[in-house]
py3Dmol code that shows the C-alpha trace and the ligand (Angstrom):
import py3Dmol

protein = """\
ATOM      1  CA  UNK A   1      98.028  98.611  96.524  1.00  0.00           C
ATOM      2  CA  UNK A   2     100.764  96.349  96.816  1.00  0.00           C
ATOM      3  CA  UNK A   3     103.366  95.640  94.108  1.00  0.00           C
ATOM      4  CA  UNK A   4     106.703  93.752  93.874  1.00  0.00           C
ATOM      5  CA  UNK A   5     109.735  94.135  91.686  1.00  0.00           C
ATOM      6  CA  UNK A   6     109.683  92.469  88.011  1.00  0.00           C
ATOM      7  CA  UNK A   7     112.455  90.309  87.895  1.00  0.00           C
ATOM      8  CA  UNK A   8     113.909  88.391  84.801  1.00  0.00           C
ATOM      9  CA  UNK A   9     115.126  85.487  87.271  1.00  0.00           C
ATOM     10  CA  UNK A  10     111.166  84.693  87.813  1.00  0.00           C
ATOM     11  CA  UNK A  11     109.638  85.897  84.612  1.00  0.00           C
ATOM     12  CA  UNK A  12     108.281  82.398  83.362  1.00  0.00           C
ATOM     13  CA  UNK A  13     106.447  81.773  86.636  1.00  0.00           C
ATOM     14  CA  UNK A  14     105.097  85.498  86.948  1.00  0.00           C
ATOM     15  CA  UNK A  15     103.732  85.718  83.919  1.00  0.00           C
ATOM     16  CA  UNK A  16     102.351  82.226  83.341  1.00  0.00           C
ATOM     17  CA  UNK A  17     101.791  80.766  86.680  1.00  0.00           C
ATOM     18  CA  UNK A  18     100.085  82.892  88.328  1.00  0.00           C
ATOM     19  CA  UNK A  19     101.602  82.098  91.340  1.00  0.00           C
ATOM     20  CA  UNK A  20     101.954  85.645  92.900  1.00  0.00           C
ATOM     21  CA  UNK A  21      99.149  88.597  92.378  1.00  0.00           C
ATOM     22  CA  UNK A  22     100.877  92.287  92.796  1.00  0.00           C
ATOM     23  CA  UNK A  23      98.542  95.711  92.473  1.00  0.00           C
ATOM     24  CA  UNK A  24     101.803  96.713  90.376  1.00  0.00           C
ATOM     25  CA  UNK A  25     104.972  95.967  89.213  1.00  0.00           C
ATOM     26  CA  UNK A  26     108.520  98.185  90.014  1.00  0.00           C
ATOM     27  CA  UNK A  27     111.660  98.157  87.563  1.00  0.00           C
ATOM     28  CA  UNK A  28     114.774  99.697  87.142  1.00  0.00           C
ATOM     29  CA  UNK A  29     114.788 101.792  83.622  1.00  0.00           C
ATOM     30  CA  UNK A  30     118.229 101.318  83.597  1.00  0.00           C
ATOM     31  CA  UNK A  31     117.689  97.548  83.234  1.00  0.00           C
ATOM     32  CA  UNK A  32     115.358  98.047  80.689  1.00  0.00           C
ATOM     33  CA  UNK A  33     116.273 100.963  78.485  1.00  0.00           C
ATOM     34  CA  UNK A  34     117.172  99.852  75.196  1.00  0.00           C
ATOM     35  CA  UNK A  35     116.089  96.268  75.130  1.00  0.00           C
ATOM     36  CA  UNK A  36     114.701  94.230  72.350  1.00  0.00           C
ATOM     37  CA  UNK A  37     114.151  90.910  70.982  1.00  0.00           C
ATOM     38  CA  UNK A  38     112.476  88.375  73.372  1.00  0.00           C
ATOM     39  CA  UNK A  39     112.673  90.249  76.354  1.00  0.00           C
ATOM     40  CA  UNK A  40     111.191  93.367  75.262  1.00  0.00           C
ATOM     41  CA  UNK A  41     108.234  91.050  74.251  1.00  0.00           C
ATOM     42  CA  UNK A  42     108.199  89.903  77.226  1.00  0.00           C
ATOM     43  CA  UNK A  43     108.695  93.610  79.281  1.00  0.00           C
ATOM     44  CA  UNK A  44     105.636  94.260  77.245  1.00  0.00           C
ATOM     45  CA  UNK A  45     103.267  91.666  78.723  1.00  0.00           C
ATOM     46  CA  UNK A  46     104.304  92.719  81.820  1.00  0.00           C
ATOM     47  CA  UNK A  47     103.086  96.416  80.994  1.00  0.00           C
ATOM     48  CA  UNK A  48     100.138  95.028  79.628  1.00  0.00           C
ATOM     49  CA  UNK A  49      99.133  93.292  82.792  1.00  0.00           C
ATOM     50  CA  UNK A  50     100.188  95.406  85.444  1.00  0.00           C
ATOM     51  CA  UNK A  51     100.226  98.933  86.136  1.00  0.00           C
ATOM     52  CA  UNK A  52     103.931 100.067  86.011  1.00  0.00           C
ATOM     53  CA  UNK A  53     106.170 101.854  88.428  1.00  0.00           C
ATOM     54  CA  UNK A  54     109.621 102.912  87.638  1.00  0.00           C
ATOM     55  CA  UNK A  55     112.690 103.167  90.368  1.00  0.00           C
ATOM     56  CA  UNK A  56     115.725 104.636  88.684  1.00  0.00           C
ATOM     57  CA  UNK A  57     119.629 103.869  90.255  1.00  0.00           C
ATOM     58  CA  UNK A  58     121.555 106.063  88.392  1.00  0.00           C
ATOM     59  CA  UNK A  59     120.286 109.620  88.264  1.00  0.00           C
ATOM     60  CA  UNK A  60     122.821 110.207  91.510  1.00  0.00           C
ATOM     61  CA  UNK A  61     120.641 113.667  92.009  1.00  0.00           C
ATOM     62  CA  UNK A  62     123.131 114.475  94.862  1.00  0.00           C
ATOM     63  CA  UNK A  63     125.921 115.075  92.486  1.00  0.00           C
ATOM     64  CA  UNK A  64     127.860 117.951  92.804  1.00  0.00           C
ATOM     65  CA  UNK A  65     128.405 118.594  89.513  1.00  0.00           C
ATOM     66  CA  UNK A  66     125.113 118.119  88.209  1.00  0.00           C
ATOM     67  CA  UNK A  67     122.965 115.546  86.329  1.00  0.00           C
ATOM     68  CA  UNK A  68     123.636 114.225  83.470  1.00  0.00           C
ATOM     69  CA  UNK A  69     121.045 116.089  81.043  1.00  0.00           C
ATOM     70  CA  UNK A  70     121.300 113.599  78.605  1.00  0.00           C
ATOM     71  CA  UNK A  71     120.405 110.563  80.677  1.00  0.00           C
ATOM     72  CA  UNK A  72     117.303 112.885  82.270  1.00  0.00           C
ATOM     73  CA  UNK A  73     115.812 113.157  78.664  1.00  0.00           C
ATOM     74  CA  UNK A  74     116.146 109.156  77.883  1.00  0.00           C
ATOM     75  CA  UNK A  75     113.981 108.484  81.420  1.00  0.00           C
ATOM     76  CA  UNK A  76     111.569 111.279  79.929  1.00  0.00           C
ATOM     77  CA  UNK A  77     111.126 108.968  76.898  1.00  0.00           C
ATOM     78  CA  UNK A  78     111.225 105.901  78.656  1.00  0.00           C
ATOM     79  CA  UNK A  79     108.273 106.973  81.147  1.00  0.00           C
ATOM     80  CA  UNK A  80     106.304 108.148  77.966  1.00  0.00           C
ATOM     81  CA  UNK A  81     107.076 104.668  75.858  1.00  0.00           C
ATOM     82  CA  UNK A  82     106.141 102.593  78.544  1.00  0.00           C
ATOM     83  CA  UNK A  83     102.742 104.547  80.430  1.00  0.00           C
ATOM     84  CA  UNK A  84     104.805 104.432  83.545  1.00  0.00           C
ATOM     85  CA  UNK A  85     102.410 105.552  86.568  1.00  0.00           C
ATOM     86  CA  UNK A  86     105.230 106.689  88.431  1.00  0.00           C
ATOM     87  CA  UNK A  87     109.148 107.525  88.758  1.00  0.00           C
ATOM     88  CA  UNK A  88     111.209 107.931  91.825  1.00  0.00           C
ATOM     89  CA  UNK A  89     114.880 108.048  92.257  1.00  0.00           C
ATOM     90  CA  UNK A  90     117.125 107.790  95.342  1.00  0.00           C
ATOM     91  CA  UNK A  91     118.392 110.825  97.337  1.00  0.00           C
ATOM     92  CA  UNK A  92     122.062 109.909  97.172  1.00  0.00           C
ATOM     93  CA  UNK A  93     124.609 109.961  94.891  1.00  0.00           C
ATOM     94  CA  UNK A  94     126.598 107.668  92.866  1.00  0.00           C
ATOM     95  CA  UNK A  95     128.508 109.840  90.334  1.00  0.00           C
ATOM     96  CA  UNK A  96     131.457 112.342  90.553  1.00  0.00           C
ATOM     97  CA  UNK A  97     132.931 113.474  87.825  1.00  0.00           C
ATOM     98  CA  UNK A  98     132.956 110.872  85.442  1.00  0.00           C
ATOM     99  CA  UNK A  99     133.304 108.290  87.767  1.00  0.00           C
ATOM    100  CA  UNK A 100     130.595 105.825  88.217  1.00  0.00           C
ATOM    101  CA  UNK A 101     130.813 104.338  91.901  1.00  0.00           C
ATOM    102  CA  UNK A 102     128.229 101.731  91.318  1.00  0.00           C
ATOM    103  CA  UNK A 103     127.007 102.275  94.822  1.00  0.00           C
ATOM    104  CA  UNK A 104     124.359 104.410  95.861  1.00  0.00           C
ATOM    105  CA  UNK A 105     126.023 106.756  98.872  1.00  0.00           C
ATOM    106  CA  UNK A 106     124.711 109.263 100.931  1.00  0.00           C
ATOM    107  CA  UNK A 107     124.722 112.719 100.551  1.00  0.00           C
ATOM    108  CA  UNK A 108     126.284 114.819 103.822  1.00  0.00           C
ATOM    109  CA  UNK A 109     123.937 116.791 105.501  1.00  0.00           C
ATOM    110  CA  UNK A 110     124.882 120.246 105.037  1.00  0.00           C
ATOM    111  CA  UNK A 111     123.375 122.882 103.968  1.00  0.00           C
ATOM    112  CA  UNK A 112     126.459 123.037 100.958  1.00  0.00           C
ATOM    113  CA  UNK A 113     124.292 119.806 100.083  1.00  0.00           C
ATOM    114  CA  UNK A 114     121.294 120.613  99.949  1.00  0.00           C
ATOM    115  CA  UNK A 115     121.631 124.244  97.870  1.00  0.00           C
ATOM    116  CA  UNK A 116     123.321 121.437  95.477  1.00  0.00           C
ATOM    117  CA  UNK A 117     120.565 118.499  95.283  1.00  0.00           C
ATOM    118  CA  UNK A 118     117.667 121.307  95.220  1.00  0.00           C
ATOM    119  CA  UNK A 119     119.117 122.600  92.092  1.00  0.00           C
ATOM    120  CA  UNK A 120     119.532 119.772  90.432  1.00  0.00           C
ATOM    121  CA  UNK A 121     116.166 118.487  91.394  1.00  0.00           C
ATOM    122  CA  UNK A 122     114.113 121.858  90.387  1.00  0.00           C
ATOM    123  CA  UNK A 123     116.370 120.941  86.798  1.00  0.00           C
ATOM    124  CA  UNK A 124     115.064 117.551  86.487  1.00  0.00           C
ATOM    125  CA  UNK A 125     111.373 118.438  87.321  1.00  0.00           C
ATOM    126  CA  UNK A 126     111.536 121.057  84.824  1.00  0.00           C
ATOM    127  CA  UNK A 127     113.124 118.864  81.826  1.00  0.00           C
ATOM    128  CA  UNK A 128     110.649 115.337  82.821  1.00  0.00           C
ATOM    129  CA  UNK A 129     107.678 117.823  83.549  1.00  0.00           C
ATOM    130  CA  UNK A 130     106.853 115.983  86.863  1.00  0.00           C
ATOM    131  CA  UNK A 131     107.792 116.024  90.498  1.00  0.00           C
ATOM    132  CA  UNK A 132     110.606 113.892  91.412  1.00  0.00           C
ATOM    133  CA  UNK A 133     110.070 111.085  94.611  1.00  0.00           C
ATOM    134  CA  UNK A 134     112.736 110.707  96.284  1.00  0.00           C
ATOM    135  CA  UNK A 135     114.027 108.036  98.467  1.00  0.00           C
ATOM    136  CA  UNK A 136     115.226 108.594 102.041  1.00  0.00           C
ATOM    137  CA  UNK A 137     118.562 106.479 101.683  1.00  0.00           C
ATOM    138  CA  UNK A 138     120.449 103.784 103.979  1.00  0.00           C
ATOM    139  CA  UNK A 139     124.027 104.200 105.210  1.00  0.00           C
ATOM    140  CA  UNK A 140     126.944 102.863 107.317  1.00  0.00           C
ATOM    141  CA  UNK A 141     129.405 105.434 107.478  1.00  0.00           C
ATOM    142  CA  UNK A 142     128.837 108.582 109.771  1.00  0.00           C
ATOM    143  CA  UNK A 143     128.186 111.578 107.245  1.00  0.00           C
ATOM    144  CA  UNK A 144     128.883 115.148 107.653  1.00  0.00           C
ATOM    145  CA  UNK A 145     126.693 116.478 109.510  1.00  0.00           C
ATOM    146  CA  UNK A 146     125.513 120.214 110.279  1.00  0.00           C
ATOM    147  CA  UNK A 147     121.640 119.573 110.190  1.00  0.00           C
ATOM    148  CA  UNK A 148     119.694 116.051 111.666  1.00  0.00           C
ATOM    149  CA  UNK A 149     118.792 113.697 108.644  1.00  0.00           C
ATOM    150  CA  UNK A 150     114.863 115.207 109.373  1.00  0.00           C
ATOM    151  CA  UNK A 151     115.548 118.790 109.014  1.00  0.00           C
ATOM    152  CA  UNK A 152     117.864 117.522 105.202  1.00  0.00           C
ATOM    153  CA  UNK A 153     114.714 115.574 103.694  1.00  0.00           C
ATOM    154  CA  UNK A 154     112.377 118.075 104.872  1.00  0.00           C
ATOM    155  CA  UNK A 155     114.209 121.762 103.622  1.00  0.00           C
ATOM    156  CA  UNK A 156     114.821 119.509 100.108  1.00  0.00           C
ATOM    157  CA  UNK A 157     111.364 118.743  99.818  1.00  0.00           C
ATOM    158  CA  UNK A 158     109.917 122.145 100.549  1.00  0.00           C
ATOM    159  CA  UNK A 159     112.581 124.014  98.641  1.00  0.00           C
ATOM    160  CA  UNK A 160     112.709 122.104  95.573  1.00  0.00           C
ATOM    161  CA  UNK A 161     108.626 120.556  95.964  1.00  0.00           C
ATOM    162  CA  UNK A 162     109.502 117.031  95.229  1.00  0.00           C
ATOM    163  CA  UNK A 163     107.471 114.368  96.792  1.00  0.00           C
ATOM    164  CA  UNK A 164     109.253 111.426  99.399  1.00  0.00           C
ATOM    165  CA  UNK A 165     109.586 107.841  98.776  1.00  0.00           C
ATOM    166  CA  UNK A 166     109.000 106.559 102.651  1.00  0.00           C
ATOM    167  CA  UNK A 167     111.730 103.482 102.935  1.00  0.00           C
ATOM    168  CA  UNK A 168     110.516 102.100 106.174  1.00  0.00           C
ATOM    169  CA  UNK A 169     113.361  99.402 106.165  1.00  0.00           C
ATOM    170  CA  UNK A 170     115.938 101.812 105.429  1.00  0.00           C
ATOM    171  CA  UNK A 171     114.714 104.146 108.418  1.00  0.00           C
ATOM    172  CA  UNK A 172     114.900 100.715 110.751  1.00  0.00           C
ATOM    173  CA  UNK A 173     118.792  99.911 109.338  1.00  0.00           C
ATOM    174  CA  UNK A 174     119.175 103.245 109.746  1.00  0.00           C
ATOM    175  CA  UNK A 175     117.636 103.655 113.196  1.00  0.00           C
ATOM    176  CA  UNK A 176     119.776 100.129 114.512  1.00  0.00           C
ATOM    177  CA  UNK A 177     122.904 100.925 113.320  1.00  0.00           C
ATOM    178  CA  UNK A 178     122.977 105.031 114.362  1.00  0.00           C
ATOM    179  CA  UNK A 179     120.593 104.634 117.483  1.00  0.00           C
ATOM    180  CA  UNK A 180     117.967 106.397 117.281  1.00  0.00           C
ATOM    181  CA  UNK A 181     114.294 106.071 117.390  1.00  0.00           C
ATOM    182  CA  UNK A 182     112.336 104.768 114.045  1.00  0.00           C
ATOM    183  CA  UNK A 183     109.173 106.314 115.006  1.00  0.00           C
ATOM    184  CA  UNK A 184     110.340 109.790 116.089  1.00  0.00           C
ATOM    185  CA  UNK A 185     112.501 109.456 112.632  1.00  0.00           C
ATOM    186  CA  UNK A 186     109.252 108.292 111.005  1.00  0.00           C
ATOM    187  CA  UNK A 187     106.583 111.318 112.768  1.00  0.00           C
ATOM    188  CA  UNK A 188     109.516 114.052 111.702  1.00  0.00           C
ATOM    189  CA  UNK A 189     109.330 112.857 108.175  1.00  0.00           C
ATOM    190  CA  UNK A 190     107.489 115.273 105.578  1.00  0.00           C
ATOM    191  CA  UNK A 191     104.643 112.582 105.782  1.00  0.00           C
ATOM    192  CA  UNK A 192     101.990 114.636 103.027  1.00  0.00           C
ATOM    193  CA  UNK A 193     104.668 114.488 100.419  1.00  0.00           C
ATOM    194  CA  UNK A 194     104.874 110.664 100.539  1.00  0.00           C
ATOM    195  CA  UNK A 195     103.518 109.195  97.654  1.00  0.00           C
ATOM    196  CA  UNK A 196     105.258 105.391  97.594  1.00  0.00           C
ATOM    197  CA  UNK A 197     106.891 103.326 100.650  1.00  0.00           C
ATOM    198  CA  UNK A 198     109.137 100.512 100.063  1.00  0.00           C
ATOM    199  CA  UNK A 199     109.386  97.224 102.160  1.00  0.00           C
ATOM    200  CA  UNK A 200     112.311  94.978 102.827  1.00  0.00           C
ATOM    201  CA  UNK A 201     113.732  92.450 104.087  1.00  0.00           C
ATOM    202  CA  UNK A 202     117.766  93.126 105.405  1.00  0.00           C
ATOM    203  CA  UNK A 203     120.527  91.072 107.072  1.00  0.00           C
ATOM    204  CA  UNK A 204     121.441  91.524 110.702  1.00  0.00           C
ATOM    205  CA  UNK A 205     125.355  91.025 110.673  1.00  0.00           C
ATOM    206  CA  UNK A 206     126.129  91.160 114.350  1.00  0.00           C
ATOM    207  CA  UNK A 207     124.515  93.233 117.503  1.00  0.00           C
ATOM    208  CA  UNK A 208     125.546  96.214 116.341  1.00  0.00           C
ATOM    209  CA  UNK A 209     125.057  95.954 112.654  1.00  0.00           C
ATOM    210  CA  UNK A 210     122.506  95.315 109.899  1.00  0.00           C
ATOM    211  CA  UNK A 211     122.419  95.665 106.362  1.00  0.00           C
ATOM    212  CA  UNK A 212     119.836  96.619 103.858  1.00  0.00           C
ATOM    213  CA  UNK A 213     120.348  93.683 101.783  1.00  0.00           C
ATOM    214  CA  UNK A 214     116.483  92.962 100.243  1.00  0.00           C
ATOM    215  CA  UNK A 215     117.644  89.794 100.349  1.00  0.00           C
ATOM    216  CA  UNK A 216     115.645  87.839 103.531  1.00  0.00           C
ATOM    217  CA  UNK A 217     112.054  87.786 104.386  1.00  0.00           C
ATOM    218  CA  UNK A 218     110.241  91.239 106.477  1.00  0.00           C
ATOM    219  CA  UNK A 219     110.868  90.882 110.141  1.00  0.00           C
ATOM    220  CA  UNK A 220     108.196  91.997 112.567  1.00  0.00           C
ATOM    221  CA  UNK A 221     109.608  95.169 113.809  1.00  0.00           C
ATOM    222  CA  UNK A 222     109.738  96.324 110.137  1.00  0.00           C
ATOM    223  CA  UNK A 223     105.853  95.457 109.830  1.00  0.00           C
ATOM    224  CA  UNK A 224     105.179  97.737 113.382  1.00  0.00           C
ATOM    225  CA  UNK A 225     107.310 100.183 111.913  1.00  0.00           C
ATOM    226  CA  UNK A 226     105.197 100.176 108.381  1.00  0.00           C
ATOM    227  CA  UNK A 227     102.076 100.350 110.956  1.00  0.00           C
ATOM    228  CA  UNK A 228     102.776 102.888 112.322  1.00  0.00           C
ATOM    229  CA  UNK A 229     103.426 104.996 109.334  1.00  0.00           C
ATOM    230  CA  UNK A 230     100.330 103.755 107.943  1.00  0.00           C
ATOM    231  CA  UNK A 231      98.658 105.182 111.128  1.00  0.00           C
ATOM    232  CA  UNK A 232     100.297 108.193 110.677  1.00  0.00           C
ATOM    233  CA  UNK A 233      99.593 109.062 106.743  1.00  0.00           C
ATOM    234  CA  UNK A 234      95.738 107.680 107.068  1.00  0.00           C
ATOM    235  CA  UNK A 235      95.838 107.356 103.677  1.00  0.00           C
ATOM    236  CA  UNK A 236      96.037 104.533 100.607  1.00  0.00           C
ATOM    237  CA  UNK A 237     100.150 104.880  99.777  1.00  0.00           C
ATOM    238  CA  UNK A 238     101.515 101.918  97.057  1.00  0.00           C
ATOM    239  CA  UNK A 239     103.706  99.934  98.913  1.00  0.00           C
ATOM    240  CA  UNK A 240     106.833  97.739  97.171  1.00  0.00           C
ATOM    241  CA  UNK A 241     108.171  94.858  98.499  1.00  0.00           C
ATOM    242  CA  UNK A 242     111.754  94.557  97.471  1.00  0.00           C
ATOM    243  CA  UNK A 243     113.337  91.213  97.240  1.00  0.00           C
ATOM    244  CA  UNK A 244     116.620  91.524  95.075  1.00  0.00           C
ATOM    245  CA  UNK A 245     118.970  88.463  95.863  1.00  0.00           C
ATOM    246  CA  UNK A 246     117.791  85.128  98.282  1.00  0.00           C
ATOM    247  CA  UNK A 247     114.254  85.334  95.869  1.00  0.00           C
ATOM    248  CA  UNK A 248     112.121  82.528  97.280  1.00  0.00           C
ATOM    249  CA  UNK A 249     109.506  80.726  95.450  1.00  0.00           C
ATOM    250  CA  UNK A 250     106.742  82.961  94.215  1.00  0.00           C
ATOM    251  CA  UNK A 251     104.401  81.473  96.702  1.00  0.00           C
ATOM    252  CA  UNK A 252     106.718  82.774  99.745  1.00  0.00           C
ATOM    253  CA  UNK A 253     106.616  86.631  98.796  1.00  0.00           C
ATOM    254  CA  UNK A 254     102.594  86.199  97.792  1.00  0.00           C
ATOM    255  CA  UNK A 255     101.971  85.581 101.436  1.00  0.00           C
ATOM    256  CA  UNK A 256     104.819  88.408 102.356  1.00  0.00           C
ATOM    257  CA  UNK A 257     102.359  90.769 100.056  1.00  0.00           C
ATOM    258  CA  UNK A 258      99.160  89.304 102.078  1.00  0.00           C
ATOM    259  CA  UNK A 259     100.440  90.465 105.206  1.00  0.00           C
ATOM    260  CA  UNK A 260     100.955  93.911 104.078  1.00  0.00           C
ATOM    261  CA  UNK A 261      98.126  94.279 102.454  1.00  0.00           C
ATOM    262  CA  UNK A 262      96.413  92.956 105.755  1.00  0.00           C
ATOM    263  CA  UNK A 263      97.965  95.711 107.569  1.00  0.00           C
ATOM    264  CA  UNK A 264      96.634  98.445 104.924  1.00  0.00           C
ATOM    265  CA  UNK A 265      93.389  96.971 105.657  1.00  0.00           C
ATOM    266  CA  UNK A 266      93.505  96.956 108.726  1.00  0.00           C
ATOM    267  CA  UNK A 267      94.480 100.469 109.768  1.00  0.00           C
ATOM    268  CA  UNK A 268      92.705 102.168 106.440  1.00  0.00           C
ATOM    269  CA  UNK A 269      89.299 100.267 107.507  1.00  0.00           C
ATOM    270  CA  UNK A 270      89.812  99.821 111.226  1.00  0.00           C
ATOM    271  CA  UNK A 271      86.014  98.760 111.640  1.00  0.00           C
ATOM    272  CA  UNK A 272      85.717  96.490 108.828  1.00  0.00           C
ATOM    273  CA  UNK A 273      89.091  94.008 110.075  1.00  0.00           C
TER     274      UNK A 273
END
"""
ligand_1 = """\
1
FE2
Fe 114.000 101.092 98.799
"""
view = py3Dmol.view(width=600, height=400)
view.addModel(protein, "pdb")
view.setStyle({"model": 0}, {"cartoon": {"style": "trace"}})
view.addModel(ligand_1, "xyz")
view.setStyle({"model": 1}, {"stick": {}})
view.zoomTo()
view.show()
């Protein structure tokens, strides 16, 4: 399965069109909660013709103060209103205090941290009655850092039982900018938790730095690196491509979804390709 990310920008031509063909469709529930009128109609087609997957920006689960209960229990409605297949979240933070920082930033890897994020995970589980997916999350800015990156997603994951969200274009912005090796990153991964990889595009700003931007088209070192993991989980995974700013016609991200679908294919039914 391959899906893309609804976007108002391209509604007209993605509904009507039928320029583009996604397995599923990903939103934002933040974008989305509370809406009526004509675009609620028009959310609703969208439901009604795709199978719909929900990626939430605002939970900020690495808070150290906790989540905001409230908030938890409108996503709880939301996922029930709209027959959402499936919500993940990022595993960073973008609250303190009252302060929204409108950025999603990562948490430090310390074991402080993660006795923090585990709680609040085990809290959300219990009040939306389903395992969080979490996101492993890009960053720019050396963290804190008592354990590897590996040894933080994976004690989360077992302590708390949440399932991964595999960003394979995060791990190669990650892997570029920090130096270190995607695939290693990739193998150390807890790989039978991952139940939805994302896909991107980013922007390479100099030799020593890229950035995850969603905003150009996958570049072929991303698509080994999405082999690879594909090798490695033997298994049907959804995978979203993200495109947020730069979108291109329909047409250009249809042949973008091709090419990963190809590579599902190929590796899923080696003698059949
Ligand atoms: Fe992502």
């Amino acid at each position: 399965m391959v899906g893309i990310g609804y976007r108002k920008e391209f509604s007209k031509e993605f509904l009507y069109d039928h320029k583009i063909h996604p397995d599923f469709v990903e939103v934002a529930p933040e974008n989305w909660l509370g809406v009526g009128g004509y675009w609620k109609q028009e959310f609703k087609k969208v439901r009604e013709k795709y199978p719909l997957f929900l990626h939430g920006l605002s939970l900020s689960i690495g808070s150290p103060e906790g989540v905001d209960i409230d908030f938890v229990k409108k996503i709880k409605a939301f996922i029930e209103e709209t027959g959402a297949v499936l919500y993940s979240e990022h595993l960073s933070f973008s609250k303190v205090d009252n302060a929204h920082l409108y950025d999603l930033l990562p948490i430090p890897f310390t074991q402080d941290a993660i006795d923090r994020v585990v709680e609040n995970i085990l809290i959300v589980q219990d009040l939306l009655g389903r395992r969080l997916i979490l996101e492993n999350a890009s960053y720019y800015t050396l963290l804190k850092q008592e354990i590897s990156e590996p040894e933080f997603i994976n004690e989360i994951v077992r302590r708390s039982d949440c399932e991964m969200l595999l960003d394979v274009n995060n791990v190669y912005v990650n892997s570029f900018n920090h130096h270190y090796d995607a695939k290693e990153f990739i193998s150390k991964m807890p790989l039978e938790r991952v139940k939805y990889i994302h896909i991107a595009g980013h922007f390479k700003v100099n030799e020593h730095l890229i950035i995850d931007t969603h905003g150009a088209e996958i570049i072929d070192p991303v698509y080994d690196l999405l082999d690879f993991t594909l090798q490695k989980l033997q298994r049907e995974v959804p995978i979203l491509l993200e495109r947020d700013f730069n979108i291109p016609e329909l047409e250009v991200l249809e042949s973008e979804m091709t090419q990963l679908r190809n590579i599902q294919n190929k590796v899923l039914n080696p003698m059949i390709v």
